[in-house]
C-alpha positions as a Markdown table, in Angstrom:
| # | Residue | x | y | z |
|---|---|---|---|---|
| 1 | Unk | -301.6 | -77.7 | 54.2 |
| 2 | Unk | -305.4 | -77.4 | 52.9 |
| 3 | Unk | -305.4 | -76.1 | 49.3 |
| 4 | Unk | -307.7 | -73.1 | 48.2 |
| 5 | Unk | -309.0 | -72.7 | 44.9 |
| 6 | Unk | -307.7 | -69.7 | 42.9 |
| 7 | Unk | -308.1 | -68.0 | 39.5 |
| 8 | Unk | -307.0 | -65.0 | 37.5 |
| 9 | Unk | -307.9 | -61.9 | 39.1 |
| 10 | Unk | -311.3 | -60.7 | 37.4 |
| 11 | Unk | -311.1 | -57.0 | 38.6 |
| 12 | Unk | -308.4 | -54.3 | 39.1 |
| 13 | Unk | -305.5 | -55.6 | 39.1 |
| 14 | Unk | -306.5 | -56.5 | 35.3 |
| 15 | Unk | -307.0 | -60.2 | 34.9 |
| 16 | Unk | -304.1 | -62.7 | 35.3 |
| 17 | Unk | -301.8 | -59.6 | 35.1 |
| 18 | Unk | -298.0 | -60.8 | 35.4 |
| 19 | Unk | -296.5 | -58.9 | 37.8 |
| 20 | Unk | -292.5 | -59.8 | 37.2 |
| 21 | Unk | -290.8 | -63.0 | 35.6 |
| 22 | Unk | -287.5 | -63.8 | 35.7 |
| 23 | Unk | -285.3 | -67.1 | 35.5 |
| 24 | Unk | -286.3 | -68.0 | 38.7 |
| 25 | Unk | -290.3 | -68.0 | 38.9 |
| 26 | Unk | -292.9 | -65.8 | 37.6 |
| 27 | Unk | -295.4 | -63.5 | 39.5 |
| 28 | Unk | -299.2 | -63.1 | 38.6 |
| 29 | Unk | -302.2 | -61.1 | 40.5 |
| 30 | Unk | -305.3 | -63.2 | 41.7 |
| 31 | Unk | -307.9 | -63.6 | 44.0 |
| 32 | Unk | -310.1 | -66.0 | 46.1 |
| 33 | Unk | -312.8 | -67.8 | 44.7 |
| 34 | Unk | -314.3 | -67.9 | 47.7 |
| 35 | Unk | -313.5 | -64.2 | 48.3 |
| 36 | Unk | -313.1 | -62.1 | 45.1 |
| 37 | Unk | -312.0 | -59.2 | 47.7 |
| 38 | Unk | -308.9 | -60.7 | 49.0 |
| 39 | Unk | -306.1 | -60.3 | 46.5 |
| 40 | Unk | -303.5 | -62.8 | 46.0 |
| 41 | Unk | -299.8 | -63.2 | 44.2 |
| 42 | Unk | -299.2 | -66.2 | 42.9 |
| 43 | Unk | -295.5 | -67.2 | 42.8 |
| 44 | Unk | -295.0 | -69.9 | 39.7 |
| 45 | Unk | -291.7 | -71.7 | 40.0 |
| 46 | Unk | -290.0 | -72.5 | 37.2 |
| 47 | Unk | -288.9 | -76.2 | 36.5 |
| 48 | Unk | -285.2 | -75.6 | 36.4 |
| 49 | Unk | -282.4 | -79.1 | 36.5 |
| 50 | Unk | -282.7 | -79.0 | 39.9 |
| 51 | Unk | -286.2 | -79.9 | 40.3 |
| 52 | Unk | -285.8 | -82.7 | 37.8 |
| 53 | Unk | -283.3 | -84.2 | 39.9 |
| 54 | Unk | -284.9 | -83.5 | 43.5 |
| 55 | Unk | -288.2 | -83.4 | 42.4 |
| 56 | Unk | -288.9 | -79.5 | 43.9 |
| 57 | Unk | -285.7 | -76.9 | 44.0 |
| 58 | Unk | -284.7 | -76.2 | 47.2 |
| 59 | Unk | -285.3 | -72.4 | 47.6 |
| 60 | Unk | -288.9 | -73.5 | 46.9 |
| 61 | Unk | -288.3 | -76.2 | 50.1 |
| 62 | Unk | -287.3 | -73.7 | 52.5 |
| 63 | Unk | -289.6 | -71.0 | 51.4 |
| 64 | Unk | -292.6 | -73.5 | 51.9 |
| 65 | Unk | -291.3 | -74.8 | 55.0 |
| 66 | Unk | -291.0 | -71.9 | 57.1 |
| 67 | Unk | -293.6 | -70.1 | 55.8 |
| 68 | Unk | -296.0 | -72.6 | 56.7 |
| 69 | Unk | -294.4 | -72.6 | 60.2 |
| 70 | Unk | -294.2 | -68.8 | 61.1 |
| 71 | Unk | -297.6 | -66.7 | 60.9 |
| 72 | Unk | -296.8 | -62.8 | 62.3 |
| 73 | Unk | -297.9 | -59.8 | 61.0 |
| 74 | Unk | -294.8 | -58.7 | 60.2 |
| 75 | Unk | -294.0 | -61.8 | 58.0 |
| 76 | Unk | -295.5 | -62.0 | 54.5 |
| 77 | Unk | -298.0 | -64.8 | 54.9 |
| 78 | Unk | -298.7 | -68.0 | 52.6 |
| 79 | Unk | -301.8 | -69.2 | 51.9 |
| 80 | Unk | -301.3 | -72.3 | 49.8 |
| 81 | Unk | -299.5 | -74.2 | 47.7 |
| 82 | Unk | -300.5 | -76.1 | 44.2 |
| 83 | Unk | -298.8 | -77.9 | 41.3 |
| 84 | Unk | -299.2 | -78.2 | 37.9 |
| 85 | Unk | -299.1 | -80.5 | 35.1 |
| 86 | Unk | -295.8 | -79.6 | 33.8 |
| 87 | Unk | -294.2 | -79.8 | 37.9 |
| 88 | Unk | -294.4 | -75.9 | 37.8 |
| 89 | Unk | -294.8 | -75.2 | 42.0 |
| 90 | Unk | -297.2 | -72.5 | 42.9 |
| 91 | Unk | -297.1 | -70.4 | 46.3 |
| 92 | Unk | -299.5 | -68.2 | 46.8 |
| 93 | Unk | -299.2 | -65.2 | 49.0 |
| 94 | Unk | -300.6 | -62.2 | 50.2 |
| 95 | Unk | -300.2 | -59.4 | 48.0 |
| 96 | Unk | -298.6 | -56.5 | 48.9 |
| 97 | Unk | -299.6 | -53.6 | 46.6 |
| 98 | Unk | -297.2 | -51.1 | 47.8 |
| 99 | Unk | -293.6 | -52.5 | 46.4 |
| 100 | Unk | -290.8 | -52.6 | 49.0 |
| 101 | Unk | -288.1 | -50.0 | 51.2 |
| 102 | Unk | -285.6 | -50.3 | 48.4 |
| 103 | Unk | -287.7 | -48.1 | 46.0 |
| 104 | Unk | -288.9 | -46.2 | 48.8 |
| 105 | Unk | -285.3 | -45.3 | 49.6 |
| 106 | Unk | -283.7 | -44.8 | 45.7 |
| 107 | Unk | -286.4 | -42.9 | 45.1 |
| 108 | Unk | -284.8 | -39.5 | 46.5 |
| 109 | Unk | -286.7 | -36.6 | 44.0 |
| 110 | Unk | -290.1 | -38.0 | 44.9 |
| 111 | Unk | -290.0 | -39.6 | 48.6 |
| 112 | Unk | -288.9 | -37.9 | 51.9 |
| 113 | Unk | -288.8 | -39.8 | 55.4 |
| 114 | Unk | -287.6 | -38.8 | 58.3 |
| 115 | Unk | -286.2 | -40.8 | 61.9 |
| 116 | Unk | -290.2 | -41.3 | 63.0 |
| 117 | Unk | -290.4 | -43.4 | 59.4 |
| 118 | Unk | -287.6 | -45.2 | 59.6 |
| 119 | Unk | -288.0 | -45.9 | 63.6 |
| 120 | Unk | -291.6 | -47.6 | 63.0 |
| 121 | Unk | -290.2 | -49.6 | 59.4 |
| 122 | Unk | -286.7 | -50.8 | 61.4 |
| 123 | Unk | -289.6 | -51.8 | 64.2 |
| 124 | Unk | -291.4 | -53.9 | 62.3 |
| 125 | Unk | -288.3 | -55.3 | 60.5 |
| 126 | Unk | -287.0 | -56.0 | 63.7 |
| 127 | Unk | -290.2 | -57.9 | 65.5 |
| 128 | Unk | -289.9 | -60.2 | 62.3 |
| 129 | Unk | -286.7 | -61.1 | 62.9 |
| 130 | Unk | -287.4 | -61.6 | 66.5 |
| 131 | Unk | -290.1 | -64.0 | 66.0 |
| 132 | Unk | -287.8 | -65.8 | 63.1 |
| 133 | Unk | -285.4 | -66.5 | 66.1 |
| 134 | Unk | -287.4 | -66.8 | 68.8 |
| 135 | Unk | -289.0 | -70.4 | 65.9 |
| 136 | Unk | -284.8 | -71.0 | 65.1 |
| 137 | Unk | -285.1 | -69.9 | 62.0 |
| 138 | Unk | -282.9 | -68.0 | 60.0 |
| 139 | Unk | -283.5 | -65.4 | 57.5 |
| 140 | Unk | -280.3 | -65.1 | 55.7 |
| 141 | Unk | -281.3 | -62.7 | 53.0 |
| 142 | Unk | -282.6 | -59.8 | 55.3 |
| 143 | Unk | -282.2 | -56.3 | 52.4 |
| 144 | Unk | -284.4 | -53.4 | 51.6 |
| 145 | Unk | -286.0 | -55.3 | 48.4 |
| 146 | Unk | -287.4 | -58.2 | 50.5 |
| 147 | Unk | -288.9 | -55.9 | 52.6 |
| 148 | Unk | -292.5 | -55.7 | 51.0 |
| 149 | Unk | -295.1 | -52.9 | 52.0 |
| 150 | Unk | -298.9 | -53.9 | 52.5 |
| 151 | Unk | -302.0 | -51.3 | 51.5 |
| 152 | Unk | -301.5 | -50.6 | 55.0 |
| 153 | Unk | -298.4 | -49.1 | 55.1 |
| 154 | Unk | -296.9 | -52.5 | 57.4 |
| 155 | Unk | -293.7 | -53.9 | 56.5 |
| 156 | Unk | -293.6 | -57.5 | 55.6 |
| 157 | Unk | -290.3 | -59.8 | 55.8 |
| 158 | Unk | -290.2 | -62.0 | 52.8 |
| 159 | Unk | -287.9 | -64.3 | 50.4 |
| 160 | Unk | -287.2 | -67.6 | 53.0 |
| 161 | Unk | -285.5 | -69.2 | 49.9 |
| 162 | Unk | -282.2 | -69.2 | 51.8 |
| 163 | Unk | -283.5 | -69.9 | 55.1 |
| 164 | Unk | -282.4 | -72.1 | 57.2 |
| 165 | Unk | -283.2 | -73.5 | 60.5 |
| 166 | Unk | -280.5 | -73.4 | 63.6 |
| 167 | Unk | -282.1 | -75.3 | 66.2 |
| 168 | Unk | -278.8 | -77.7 | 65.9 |
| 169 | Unk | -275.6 | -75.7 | 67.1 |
| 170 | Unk | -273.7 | -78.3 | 66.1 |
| 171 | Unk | -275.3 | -78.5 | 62.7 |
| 172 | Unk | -272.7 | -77.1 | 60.0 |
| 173 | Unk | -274.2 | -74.6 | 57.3 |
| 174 | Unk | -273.2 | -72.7 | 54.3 |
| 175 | Unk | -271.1 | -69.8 | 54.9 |
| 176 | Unk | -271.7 | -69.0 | 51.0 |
| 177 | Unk | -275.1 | -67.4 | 51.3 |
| 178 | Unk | -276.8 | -63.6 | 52.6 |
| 179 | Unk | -276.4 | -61.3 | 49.8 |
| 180 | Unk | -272.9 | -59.6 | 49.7 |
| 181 | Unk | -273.5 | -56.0 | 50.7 |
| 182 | Unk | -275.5 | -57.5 | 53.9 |
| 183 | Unk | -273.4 | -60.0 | 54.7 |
| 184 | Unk | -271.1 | -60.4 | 57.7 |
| 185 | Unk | -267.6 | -60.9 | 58.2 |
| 186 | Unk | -267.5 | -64.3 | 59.6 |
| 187 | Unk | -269.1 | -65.4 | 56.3 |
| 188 | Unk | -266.4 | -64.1 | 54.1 |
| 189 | Unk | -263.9 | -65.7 | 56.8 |
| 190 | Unk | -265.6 | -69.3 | 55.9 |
| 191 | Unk | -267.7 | -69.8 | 59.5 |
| 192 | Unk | -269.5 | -73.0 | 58.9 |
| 193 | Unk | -270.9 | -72.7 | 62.3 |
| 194 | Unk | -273.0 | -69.1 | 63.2 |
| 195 | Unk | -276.2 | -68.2 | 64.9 |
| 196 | Unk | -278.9 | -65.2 | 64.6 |
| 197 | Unk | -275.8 | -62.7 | 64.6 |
| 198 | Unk | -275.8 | -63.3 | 61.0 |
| 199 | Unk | -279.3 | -61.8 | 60.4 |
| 200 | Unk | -278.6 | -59.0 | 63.3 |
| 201 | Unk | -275.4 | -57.7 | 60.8 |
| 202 | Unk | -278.1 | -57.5 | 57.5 |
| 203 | Unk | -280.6 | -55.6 | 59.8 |
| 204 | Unk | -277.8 | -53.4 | 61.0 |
| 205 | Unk | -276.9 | -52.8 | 57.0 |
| 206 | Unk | -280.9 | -51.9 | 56.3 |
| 207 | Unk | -280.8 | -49.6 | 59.0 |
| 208 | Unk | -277.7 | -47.7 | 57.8 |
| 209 | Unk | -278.8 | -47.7 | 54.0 |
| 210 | Unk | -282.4 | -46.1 | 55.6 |
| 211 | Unk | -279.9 | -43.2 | 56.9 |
| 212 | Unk | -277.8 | -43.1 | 54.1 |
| 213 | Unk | -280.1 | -44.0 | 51.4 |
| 214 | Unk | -277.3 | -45.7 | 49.7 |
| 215 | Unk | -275.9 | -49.1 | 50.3 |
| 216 | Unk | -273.4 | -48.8 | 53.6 |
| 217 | Unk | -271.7 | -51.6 | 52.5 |
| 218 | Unk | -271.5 | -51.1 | 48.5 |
| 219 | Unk | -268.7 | -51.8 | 46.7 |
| 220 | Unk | -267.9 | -52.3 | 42.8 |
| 221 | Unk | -266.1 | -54.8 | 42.7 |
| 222 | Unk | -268.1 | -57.2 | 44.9 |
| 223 | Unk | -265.5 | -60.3 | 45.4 |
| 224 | Unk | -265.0 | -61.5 | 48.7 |
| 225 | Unk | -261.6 | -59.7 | 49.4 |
| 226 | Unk | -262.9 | -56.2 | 47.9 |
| 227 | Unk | -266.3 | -57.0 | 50.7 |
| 228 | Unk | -264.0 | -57.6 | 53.3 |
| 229 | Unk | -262.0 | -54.2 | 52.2 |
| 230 | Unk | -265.0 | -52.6 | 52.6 |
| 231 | Unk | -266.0 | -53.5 | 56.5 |
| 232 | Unk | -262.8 | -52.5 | 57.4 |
| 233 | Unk | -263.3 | -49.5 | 56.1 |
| 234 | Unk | -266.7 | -48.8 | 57.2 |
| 235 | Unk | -266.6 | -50.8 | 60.2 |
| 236 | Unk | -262.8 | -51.7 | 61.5 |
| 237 | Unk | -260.3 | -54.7 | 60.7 |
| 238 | Unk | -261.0 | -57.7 | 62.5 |
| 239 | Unk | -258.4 | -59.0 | 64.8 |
| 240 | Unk | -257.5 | -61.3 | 67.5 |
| 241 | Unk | -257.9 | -58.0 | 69.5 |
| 242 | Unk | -261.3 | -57.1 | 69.0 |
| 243 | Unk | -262.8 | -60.5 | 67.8 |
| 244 | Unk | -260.9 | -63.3 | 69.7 |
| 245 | Unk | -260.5 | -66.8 | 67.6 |
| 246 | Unk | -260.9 | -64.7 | 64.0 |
| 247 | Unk | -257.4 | -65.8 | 62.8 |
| 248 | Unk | -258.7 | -69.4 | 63.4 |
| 249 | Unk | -261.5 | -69.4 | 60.6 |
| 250 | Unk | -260.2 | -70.8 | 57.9 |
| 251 | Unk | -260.8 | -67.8 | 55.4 |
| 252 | Unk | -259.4 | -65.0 | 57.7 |
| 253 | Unk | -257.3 | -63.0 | 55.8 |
| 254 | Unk | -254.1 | -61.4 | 58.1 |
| 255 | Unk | -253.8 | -57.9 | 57.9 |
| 256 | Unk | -250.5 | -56.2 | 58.1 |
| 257 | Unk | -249.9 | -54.1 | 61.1 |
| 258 | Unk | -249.7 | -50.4 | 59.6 |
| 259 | Unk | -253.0 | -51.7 | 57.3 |
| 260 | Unk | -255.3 | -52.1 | 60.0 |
| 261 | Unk | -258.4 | -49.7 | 60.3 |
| 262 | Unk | -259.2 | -49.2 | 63.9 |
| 263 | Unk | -262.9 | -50.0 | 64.9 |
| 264 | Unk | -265.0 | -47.1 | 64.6 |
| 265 | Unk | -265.9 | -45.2 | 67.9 |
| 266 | Unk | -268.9 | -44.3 | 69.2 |
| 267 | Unk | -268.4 | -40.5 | 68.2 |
| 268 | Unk | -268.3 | -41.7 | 64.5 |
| 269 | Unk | -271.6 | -43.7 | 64.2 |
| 270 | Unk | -273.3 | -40.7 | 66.2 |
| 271 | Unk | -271.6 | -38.5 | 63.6 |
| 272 | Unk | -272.4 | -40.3 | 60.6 |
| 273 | Unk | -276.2 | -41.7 | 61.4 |
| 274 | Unk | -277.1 | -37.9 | 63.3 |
| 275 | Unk | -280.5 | -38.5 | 61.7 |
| 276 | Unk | -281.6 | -41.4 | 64.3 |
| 277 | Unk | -279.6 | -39.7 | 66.7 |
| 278 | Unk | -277.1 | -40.9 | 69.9 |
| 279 | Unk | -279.9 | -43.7 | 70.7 |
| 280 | Unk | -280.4 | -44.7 | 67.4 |
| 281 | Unk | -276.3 | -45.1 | 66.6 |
| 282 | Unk | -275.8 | -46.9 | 69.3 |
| 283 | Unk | -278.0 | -49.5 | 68.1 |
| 284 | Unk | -276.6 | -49.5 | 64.9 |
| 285 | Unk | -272.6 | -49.5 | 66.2 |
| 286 | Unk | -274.0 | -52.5 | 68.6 |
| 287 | Unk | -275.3 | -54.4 | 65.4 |
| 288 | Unk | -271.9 | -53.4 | 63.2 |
| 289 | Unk | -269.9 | -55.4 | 66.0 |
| 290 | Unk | -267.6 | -57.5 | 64.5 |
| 291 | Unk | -267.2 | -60.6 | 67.2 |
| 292 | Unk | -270.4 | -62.1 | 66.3 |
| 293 | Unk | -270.7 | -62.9 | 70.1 |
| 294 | Unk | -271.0 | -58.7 | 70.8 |
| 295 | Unk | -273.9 | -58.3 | 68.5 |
| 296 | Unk | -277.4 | -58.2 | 70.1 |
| 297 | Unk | -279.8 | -60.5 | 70.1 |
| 298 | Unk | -283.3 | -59.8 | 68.4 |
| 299 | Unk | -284.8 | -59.8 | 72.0 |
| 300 | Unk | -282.1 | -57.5 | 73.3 |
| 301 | Unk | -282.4 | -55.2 | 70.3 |
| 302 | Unk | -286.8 | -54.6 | 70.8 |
| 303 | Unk | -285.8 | -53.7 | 74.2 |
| 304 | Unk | -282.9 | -51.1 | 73.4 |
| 305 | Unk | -283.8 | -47.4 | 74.6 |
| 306 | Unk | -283.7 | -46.0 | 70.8 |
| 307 | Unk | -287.7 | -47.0 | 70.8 |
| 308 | Unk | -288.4 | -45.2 | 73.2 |
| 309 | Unk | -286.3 | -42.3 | 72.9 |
| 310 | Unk | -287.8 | -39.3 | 70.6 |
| 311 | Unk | -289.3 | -39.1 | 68.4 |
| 312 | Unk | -291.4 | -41.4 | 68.6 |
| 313 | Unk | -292.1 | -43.8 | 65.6 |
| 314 | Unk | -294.6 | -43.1 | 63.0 |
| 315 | Unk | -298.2 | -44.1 | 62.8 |
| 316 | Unk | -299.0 | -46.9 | 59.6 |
| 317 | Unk | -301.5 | -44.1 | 58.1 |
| 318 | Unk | -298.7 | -41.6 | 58.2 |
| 319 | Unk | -295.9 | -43.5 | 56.6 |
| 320 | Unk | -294.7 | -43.0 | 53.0 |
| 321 | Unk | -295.5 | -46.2 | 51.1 |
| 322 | Unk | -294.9 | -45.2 | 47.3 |
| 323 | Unk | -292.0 | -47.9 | 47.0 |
| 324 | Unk | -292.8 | -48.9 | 43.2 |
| 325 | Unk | -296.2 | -50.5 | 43.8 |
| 326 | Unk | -297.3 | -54.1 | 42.8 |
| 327 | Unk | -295.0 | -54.7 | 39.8 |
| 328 | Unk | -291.9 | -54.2 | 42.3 |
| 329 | Unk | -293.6 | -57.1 | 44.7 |
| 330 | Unk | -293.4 | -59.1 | 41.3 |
| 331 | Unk | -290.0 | -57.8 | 40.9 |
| 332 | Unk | -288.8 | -58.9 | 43.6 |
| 333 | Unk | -290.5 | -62.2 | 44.1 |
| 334 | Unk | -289.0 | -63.5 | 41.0 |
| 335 | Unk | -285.6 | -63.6 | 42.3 |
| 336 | Unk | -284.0 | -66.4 | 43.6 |
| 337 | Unk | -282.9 | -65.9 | 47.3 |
| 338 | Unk | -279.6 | -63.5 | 47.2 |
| 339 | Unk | -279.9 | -61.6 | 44.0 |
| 340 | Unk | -279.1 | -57.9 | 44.0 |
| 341 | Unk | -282.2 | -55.6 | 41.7 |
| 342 | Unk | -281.0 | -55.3 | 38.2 |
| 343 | Unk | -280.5 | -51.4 | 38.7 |
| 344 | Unk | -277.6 | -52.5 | 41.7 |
| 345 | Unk | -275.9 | -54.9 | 39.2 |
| 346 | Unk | -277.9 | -58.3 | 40.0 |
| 347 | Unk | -275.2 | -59.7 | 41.7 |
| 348 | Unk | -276.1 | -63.1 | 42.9 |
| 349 | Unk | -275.2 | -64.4 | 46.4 |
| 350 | Unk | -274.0 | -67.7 | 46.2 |
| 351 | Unk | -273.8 | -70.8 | 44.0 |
| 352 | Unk | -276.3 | -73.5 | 45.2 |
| 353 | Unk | -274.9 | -77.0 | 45.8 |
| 354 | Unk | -277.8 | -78.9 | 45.5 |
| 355 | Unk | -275.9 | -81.9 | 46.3 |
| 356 | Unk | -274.3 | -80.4 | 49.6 |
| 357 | Unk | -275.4 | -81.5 | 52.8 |
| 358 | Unk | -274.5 | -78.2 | 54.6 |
| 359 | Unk | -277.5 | -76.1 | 53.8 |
């Protein structure tokens, strides 16, 4: 990758403002040398034990990687990378100046939106995570928080720490990883081997908490067992009957007869999600579909009737974009991959084995 010159940002933002720091990395506005107009966030990793070891942590790897490989509008974009003396790794990326969906959806006294706003932002959401599939990459972090907002009002998909490519079906990966209120069941039941449907069940969870405006998946306690409480009661208990080969992974959890939740019909998700109406649910009870193999694909999804059923999606210029401005970018680009926002409990995701071959 060619390497541009930078420097502390000389105008509004003020100079070499931080914009967030955390354990992980530290966030700080700048600008072009060679273009004082086009605003940059530089993302300084810290040099934690694992970098000593390997030389550069692998979140930073992955981030680098597949960032470098996938350029789409809908995909926050990376214009360089540079080190320091003391090993600190920089990435520097576009800024987004208008903070991410999360704050746009706490934010409940000060921000309305209605289907048209959340049709155009799941849109864009979704044509990222096409074109992440369509180059075998998976996400594997998808959540309102890493959704970033440009001036513009686009959505951008951002965070690759825990990506991961799956051009290998026979490649064994972590089933530890996504963060827990996004994550789907055949990661709690131990799948080492999974494909896109992952990301399709985290997309499906955006979508709902966009309806909802709270977490569809929440719980408190987050362990595994209280998680997979939770889909079955949200969602329906996973059995032989509606998931075929489920008992087989080795952390499916039986479920005594008179205990099982019955998969939720289509009257219920039309019910519930009413907002995004009949078209809308149906998407969303298609992406909830607990055999991995039901789920859509990200190609099947962007051609789905719910985009062009009314209303129609909302134009950029008319979208509300107030979602905590540029200190929530650096907010959330602190973070390692798989951390929950302070204000949900900052749960993390999963414990990196750095030594593990299964990534």
């Amino acid at each position: 990758m060619t390497l541009t010159r930078f420097h502390p940002c000389t105008h509004s933002p003020p100079i070499g403002k931080k914009l967030g720091s955390g354990q992980y990395a530290d966030v700080f506005s700048a600008h072009l040398v060679s273009d004082p107009t086009q605003l940059v966030a530089i993302k300084k990793i810290k040099v934690g034990p694992e970098v000593q070891e390997w030389g550069i942590s692998h979140d930073s790897l992955r981030e680098i990687k597949f960032l470098q490989e996938l350029s789409h509008p809908n995909i926050i974009r990376l214009y360089s990378v540079f080190s320091t003396k003391n090993q600190n790794l920089n990435l520097v990326l576009e800024q987004l100046p208008q903070g991410d969906l999360l704050k746009l959806i706490q934010d409940t006294n000060n921000i309305n939106y209605n289907a048209s706003d959340i049709k155009a932002w799941m849109g864009m959401l979704c044509r990222a995570v096409w074109f992440c599939h369509q180059n075998f990459v998976l996400h594997r972090d998808i959540k309102p928080n890493n959704l970033l907002i440009a001036a513009n009002g686009e959505v951008k998909l951002a965070d690759f720490g825990l990506a991961r490519s799956f051009a290998d079906p026979h490649a064994p990966m972590t089933y530890n990883t996504i963060t827990k209120w996004y994550r789907p069941p055949e990661l709690y039941y131990q799948a080492n081997f999974y494909s896109g449907a992952v990301d399709i069940w985290s997309v499906g969870c955006v979508f709902a908490e966009l309806v909802q405006r709270w977490p569809f998946l929440y719980s408190n306690p987050d362990g595994d067992l209280a998680m997979i409480a939770k889909i079955c009661e949200q969602v329906g208990t996973p059995t032989e009957d509606n998931w075929p080969g489920v008992s087989k992974l080795r952390g499916y959890v039986p479920v005594a007869k008179q205990d099982i939740n019955p998969v939720k019909k289509r009257v219920d998700w039309e019910t519930n999600f009413s907002t995004v109406g009949p078209a809308g649910a149906d998407l969303l009870m298609n992406m909830f579909a607990l055999d991995p193999r039901k789920r859509p694909t990200a190609a099947q999804i962007l051609e789905h009737h719910y985009w062009t059923s009314d209303p129609r999606p909302s134009r950029l210029e008319d979208l509300p974009r107030q979602g905590g401005g540029l200190d929530t970018m650096g907010e959330d680009l602190k973070r390692r991959g798989g951390e929950l926002p302070n204000t949900r409990g900052d749960k993390v995701a999963r414990k990196i084995d750095f030594g593990s071959m299964i990534g």
